[in-house]
C-alpha positions as CSV (number, residue, x, y, z in Angstrom):
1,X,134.3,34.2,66.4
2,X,131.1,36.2,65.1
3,X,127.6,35.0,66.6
4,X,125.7,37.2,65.1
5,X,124.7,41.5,65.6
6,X,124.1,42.1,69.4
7,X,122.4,45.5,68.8
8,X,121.9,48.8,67.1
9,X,123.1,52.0,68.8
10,X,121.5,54.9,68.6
11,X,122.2,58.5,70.3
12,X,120.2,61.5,71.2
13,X,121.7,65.3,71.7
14,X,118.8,66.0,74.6
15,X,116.8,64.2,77.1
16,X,113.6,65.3,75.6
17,X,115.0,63.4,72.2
18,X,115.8,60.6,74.4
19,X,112.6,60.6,75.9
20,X,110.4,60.6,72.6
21,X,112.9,57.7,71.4
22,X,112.3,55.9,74.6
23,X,108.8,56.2,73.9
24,X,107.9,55.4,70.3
25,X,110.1,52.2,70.8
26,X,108.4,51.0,73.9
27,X,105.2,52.2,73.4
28,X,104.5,52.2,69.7
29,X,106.3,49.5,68.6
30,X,106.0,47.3,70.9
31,X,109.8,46.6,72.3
32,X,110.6,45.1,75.8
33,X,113.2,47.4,77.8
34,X,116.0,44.6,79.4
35,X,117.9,47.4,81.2
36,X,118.4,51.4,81.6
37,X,120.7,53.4,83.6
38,X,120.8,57.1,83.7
39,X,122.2,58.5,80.0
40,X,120.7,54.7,77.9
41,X,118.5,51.8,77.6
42,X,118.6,48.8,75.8
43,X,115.6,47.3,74.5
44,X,114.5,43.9,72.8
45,X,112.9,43.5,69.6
46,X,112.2,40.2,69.3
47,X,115.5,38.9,67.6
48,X,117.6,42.0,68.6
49,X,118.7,44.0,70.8
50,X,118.4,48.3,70.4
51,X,120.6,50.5,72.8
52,X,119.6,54.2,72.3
53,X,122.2,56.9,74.9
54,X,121.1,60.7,75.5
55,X,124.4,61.6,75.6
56,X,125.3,62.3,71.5
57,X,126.6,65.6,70.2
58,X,127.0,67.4,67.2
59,X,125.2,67.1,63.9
60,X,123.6,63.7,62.9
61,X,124.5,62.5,59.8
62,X,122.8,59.9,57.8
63,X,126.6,57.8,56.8
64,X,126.8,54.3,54.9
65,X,123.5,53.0,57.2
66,X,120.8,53.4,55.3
67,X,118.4,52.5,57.3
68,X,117.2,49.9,59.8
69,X,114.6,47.1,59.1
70,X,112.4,45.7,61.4
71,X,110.7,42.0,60.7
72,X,107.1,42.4,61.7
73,X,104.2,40.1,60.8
74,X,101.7,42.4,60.3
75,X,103.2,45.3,58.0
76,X,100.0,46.8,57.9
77,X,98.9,46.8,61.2
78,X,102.0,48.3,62.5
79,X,101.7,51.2,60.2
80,X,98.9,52.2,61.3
81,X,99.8,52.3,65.0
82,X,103.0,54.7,63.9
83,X,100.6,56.7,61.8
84,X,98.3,57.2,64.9
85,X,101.4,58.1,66.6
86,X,101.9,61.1,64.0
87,X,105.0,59.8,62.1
88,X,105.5,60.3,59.1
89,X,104.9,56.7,56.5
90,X,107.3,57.3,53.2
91,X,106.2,54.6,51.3
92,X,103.2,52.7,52.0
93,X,102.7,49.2,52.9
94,X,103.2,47.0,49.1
95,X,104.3,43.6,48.7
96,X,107.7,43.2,46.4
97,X,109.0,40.5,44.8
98,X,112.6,40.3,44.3
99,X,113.4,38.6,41.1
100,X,116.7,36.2,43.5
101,X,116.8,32.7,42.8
102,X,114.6,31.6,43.9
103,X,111.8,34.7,44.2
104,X,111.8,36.3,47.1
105,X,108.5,38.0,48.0
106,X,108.1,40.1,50.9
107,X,105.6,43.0,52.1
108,X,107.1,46.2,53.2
109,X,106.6,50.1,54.1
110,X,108.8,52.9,55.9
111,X,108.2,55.4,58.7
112,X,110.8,58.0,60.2
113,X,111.5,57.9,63.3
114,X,111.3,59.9,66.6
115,X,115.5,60.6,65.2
116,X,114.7,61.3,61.7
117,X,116.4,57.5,61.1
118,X,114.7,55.5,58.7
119,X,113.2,52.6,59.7
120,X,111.7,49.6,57.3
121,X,109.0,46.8,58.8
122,X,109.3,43.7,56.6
123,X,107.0,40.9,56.5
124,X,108.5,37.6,54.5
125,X,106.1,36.0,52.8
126,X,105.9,32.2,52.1
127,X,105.3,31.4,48.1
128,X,101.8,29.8,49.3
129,X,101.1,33.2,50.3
130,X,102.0,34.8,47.3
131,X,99.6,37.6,46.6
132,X,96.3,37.0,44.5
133,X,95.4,39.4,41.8
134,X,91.9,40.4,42.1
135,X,89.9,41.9,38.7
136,X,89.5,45.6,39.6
137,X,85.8,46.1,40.0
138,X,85.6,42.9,42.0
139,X,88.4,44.5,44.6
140,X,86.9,47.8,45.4
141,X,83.4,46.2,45.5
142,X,84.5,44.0,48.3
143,X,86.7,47.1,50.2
144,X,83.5,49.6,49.9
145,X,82.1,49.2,53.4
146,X,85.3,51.3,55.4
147,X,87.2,52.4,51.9
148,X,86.4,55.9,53.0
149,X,88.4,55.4,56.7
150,X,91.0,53.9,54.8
151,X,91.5,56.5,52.3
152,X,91.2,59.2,55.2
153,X,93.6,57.4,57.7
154,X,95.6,55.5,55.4
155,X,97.0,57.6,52.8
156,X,99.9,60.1,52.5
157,X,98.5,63.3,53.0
158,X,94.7,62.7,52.3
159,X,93.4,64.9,55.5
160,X,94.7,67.8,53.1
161,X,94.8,66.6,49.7
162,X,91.1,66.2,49.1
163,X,90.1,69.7,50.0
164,X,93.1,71.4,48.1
165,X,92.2,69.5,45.1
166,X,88.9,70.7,45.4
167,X,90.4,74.3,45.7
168,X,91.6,73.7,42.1
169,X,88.5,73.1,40.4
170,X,86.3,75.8,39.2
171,X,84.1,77.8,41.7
172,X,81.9,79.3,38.6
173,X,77.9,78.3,39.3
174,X,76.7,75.2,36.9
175,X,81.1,74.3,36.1
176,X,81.0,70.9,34.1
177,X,83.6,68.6,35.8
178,X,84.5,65.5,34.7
179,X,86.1,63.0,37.4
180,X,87.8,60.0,36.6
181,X,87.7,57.3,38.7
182,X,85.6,58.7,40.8
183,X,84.4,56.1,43.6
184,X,82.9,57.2,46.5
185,X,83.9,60.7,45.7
186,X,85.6,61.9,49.0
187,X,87.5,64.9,46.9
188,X,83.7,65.3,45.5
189,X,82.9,66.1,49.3
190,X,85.0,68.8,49.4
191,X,84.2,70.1,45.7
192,X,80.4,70.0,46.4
193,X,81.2,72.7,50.0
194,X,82.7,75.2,47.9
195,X,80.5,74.9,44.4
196,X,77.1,73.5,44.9
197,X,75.4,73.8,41.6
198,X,78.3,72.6,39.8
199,X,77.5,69.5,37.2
200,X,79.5,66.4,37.7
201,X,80.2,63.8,35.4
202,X,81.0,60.5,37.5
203,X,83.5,57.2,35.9
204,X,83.9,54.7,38.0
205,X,84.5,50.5,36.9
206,X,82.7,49.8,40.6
207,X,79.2,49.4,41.0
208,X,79.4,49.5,44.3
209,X,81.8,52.6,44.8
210,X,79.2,54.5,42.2
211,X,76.5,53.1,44.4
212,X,78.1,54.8,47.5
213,X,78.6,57.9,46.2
214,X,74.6,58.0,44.7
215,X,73.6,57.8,48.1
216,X,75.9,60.6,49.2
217,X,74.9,63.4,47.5
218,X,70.8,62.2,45.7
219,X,70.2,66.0,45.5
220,X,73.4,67.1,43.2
221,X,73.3,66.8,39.6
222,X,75.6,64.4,39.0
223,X,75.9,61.9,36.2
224,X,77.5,58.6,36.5
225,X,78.8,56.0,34.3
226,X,79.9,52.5,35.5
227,X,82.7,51.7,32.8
228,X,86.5,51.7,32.0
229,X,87.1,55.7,32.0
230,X,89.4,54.6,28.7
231,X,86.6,53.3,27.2
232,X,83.8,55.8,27.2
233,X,83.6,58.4,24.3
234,X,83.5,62.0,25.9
235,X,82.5,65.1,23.7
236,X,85.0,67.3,22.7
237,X,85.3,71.0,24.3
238,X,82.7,69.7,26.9
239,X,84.2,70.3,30.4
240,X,85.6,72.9,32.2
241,X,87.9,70.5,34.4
242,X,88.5,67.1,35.1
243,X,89.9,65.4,38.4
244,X,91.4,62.3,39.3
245,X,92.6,61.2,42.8
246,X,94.2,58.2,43.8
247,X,93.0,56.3,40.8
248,X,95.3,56.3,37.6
249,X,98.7,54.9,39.5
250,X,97.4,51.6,38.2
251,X,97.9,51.8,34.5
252,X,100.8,51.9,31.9
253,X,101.9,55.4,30.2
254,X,100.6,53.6,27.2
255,X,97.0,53.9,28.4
256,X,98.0,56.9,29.9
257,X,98.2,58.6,26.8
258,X,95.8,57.5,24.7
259,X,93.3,58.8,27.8
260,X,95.0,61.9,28.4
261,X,94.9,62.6,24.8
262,X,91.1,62.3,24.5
263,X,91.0,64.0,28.2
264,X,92.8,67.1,26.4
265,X,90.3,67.3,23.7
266,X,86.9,66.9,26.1
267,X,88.1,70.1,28.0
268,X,87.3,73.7,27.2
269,X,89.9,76.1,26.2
270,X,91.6,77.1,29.2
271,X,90.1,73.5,31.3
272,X,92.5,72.3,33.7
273,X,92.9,68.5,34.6
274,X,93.9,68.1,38.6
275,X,95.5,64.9,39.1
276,X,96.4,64.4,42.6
277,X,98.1,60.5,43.2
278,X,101.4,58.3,44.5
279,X,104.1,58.7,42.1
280,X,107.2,56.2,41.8
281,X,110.0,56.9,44.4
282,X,112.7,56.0,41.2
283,X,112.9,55.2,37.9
284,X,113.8,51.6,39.2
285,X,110.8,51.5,41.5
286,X,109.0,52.1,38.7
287,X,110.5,49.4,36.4
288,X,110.2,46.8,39.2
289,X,106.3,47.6,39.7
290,X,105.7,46.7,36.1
291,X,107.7,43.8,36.3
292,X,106.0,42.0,39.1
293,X,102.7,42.9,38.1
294,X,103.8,41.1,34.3
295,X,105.1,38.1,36.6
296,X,102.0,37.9,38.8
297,X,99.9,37.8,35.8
298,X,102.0,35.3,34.5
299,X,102.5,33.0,37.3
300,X,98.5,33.0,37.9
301,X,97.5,32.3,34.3
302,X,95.7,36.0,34.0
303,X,95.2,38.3,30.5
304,X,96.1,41.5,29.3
305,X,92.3,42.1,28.5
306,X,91.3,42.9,32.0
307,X,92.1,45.1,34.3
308,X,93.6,44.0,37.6
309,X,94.4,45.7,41.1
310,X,98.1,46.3,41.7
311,X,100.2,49.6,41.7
312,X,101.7,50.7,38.7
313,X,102.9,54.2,39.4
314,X,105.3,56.2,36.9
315,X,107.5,58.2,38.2
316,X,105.8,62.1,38.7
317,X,108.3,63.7,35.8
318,X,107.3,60.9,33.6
319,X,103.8,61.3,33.9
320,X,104.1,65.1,33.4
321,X,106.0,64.4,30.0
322,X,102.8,61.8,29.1
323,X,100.4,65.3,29.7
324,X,102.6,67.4,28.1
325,X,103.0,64.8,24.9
326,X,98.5,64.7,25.2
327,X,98.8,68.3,23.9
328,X,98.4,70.1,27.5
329,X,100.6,73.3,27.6
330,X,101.2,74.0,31.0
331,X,101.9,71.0,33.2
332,X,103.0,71.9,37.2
333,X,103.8,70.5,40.4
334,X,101.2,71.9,43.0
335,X,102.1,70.3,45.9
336,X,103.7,67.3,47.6
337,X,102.3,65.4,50.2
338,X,105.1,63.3,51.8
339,X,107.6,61.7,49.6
340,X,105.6,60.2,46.9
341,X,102.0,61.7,46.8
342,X,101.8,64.7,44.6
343,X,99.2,67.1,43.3
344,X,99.5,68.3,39.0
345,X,98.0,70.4,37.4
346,X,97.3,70.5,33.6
347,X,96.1,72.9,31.6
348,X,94.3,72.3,28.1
């Protein structure tokens, strides 16, 4: 009778495949070898066996398998190491919650492997340890010391989205530029290299992020407001451009447009809004964001009237159409970093 799965076999068309297999396994993540001979080895992961052969031919194809799923307790930490390693994360750590009976709640992220397989780490999570929603301002104050590591190291494609962001924005001498949800202004970094003298206008809920980014550049002319950027009134036909990076995956298309609506009108004829973020993977993904946040807030007693930290991201087409419906006439894909970070631009 069935006992259980004994292991996972994988195969390789060369030895130097084999060989950067053999590696990432072993020396990445962590697996025991428990025997080799001359074309395989077999490897322990814990609570499983892997078998990986250098003797496969022909084309690999990627068949009913999906994809393979590791339990880790550390999600986080184990992303890192493969990221180190120079694999390529898909989807970044998150916690889920899969709406089962009763709730299942889990964190999870994907890398490919040294194969091009897919390969999940999953952490199950205990009820106890369900995950606390923090008020917005209150999160990013208490992540500011290291947030710029983080964002450098951590993110899909940041060591080149910053700077070609910056490539977007005007290069004329004195450009207003307004930039939304602006924190400690890493793509400001790269926009200050290439157009000193331009005049930045700075929204940011943190006081603490706004505080970092003060200290960073005290001789620029830069203006900065510590508020909701859906709350403050900006002038019409003011700026030349406005930027966002990593910043407006939290919120509903609802606010979405009601911002990008009064974003359109703040910009000179011809401004450009460059909106470089994470994007849904699916319509579903998208759905299922929304409907854990509504759950968390519900399960922890929390209102509508504040803002709270947890991803929200539409899917990219969708928040194209949202620009598009805010009166912006020519809405593009830039650029795509990975599988769900992309660069838009919009022009007024």
């Amino acid at each position: 009778m069935i006992k259980g799965i004994h292991h996972i076999s994988m195969k390789c068309g060369t030895k130097e495949e084999f060989e950067r297999a053999r590696d990432f396994y072993l020396n990445v993540l962590g697996f025991s070898a428990v025997r080799e001979w001359p074309e395989g080895i077999m490897m322990d992961s814990g609570n499983g066996l892997l078998e990986i052969f250098c003797n496969g031919e022909g084309v690999r194809t990627k068949g009913a398998i999906r994809h393979v799923a590791f339990s880790t307790d550390d999600v986080d930490g184990i992303i890192a190491k493969v990221r180190a390693a120079g694999y390529e994360v898909f989807i970044e750590p998150k916690d889920i919650v899969i709406h089962s009976d009763p709730e299942f709640l889990a964190r999870m992220a994907f890398c490919i492997g040294p194969l091009g397989e897919e390969i999940e780490f999953f952490q199950e999570q205990a009820s106890e340890n369900h995950v606390r929603l923090e008020r917005m301002n209150d999160f990013f104050a208490s992540r500011v010391n290291g947030y710029d590591d983080h964002m450098r190291r951590n993110i899909e494609g940041s060591s080149r989205f910053y700077a070609y962001t910056a490539s977007l924005l005007p290069a004329a001498a004195d450009a207003q530029v307004l930039d939304l949800g602006c924190g400690t202004g890493l793509e400001l970094e790269e926009y200050f290299s290439l157009n000193p003298s331009a005049q930045v206008t700075g929204i940011d809920l943190s006081d603490a992020m706004l505080n970092a980014l003060k200290s960073k550049f005290p001789e620029k002319n830069l203006k900065l407001i510590q508020a909701s950027y859906f709350d403050v009134p900006l002038d019409e036909g003011k700026y030349d451009a406005a930027v966002s990076v990593e910043s407006l995956h939290h919120f509903s298309a609802e606010k979405k447009a009601q911002l990008y609506r009064k974003l359109h009108d703040a910009l000179k004829e011809g401004g450009v809004f460059v909106l470089t973020d994470y994007f849904a993977e699916s319509e579903e993904m998208e759905k299922e964001y929304f409907r854990n946040l509504a759950q968390l807030k519900k399960e922890q007693g929390l209102s509508d009237d504040e803002f709270y930290h947890y991803d929200t991201p539409l899917l990219a087409e969708h928040e194209m159409d949202i620009l598009r419906h805010a009166g912006f006439s020519d809405v593009r894909m830039m650029k795509k970093w990975g599988v769900s970070t992309c660069t838009v631009l919009a022009k007024a």
